[in-house]
N, C-alpha and C positions, 0 to 999 in steps of 0.2 A: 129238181131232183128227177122228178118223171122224163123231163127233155136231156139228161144226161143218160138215163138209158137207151135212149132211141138213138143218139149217133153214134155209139157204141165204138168210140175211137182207143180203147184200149183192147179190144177183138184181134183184131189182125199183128199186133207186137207180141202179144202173150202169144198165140199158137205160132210164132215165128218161134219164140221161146222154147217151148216145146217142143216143136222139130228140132230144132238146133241141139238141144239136148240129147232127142233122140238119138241121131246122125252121128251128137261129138263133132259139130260144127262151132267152131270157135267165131269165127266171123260174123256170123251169122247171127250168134248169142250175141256178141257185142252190137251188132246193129240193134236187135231186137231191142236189148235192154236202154241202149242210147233213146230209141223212140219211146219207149216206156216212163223211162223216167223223165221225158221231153213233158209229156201228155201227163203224166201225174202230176208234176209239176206246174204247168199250165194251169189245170183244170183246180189245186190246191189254191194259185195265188187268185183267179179269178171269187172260187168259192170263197174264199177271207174276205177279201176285198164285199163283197155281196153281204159277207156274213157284217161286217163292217157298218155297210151304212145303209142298209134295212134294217125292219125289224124282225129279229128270228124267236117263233117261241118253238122252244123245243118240246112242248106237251102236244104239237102235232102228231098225228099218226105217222107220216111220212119221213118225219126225221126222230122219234121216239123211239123207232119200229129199230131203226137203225145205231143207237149204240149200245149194243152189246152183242155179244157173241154167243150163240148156244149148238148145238148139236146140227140140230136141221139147218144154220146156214150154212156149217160145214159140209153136210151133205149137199144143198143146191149147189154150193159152190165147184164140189166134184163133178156133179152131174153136169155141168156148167163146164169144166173143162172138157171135159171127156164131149160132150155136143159140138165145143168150136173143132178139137181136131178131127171126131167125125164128117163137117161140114168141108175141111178141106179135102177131105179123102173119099169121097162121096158124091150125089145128085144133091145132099142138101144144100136148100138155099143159106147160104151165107148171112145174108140179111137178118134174115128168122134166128139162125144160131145165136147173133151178133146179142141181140134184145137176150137170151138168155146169158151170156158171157157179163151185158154191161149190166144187168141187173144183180150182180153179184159183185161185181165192180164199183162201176161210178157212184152209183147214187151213195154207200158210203162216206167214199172220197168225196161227193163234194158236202155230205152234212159233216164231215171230219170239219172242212173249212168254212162253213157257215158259222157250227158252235164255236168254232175258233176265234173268228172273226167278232163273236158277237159276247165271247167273255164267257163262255160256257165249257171252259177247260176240259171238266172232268168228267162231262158228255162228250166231247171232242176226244178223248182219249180211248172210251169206248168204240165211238164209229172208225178213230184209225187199227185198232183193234181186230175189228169187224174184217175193212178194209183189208188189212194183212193174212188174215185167215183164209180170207176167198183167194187173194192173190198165189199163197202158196199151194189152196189146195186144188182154185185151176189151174197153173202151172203143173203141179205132180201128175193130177190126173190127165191133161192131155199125151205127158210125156208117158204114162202108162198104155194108153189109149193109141198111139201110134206104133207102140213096141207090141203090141197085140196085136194091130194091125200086119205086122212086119214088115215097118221102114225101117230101112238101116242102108249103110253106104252101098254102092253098087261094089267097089272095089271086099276081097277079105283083107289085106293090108288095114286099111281104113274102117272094117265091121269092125275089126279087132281093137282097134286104137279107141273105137267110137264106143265100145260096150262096155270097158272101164270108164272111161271119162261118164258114160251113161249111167251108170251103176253108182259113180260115185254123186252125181247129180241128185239122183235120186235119193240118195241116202240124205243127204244134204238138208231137201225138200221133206221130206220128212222128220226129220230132227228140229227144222225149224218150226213144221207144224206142231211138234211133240212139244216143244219149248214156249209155242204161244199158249198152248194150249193148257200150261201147266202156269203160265202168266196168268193168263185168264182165272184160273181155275181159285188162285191162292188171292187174286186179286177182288174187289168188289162187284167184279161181272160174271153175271150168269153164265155155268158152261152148258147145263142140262135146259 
């Protein structure tokens, strides 16, 4: 869990995400999300398998910590966007950003597929829970965070094109967070 933070290979597709959203870069978005869901994917069937044929106890702090969702992940998970697309627009080091990005990330995702792996469904469903909330609410906030910046196309042809598709993005991202968040909420997992 600790070593899935540190190579923080979900960093660099999300704030491609983000820009591309910015921008209203469709190509760009489909890369992004191809490598996304490359690396979710991966790192899912690895964690099962792991989860599989070890033994997981989930009354660890490390993977207990992680299924369920409440307020304050929501918020690291923002601040966590808003840092990677700072890091590309800026002297921050990347690196450093990365460990705050995958720490709201991975380690989730791989106890999603550890309790998975290991027969603990309905802890599993908490940390993919988890997992989803940071996904959307780093993705919004960098896409906010760049827009505040003022990236946007070079061309007005193309600001123009890019600021609806942006807007509707955004809206998008947030409906989705509104709607986990109302999952969660009705559901057995902690929102507050």
């Amino acid at each position: 869990i600790i070593g899935a933070m540190v190579i923080a290979p979900l960093l660099t597709p999300n704030v491609s995400l983000s820009l591309a959203t910015a921008l209203g870069d469709l190509p760009l978005a489909r890369s992004a999300l191809k490598t996304l869901f490359s690396g979710i994917s991966i790192a899912i069937a690895l964690s099962i398998a792991l989860g599989f044929l070890l033994p997981v106890d989930p009354s660890l702090q490390e993977i207990s910590s992680r299924t369920g969702v409440g307020l304050m992940e929501i918020v690291l998970a923002l601040a966590s966007g808003a840092a990677g697309a700072l890091s590309f627009t800026s002297a921050a080091p990347a690196v450093l950003i990365g460990v705050a990005v995958a720490v709201a990330l991975m380690p989730p995702l791989v106890v999603f597929g550890l309790l998975l792996g290991a027969g603990y469904h309905s802890l599993a469903l908490g940390a993919l829970l988890l997992f989803l909330a940071n996904f959307i609410s780093v993705n919004l906030a960098g896409v906010i965070t760049f827009l505040a910046q003022g990236i946007e196309p070079r061309s007005w042809w193309e600001a123009r094109k890019a600021k609806k598709a942006t807007m509707l993005a955004i809206a998008g991202w947030i409906i989705l967070l509104v709607i986990l968040i109302v999952v969660v909420f009705l559901g057995d997992h902690q929102i507050l």
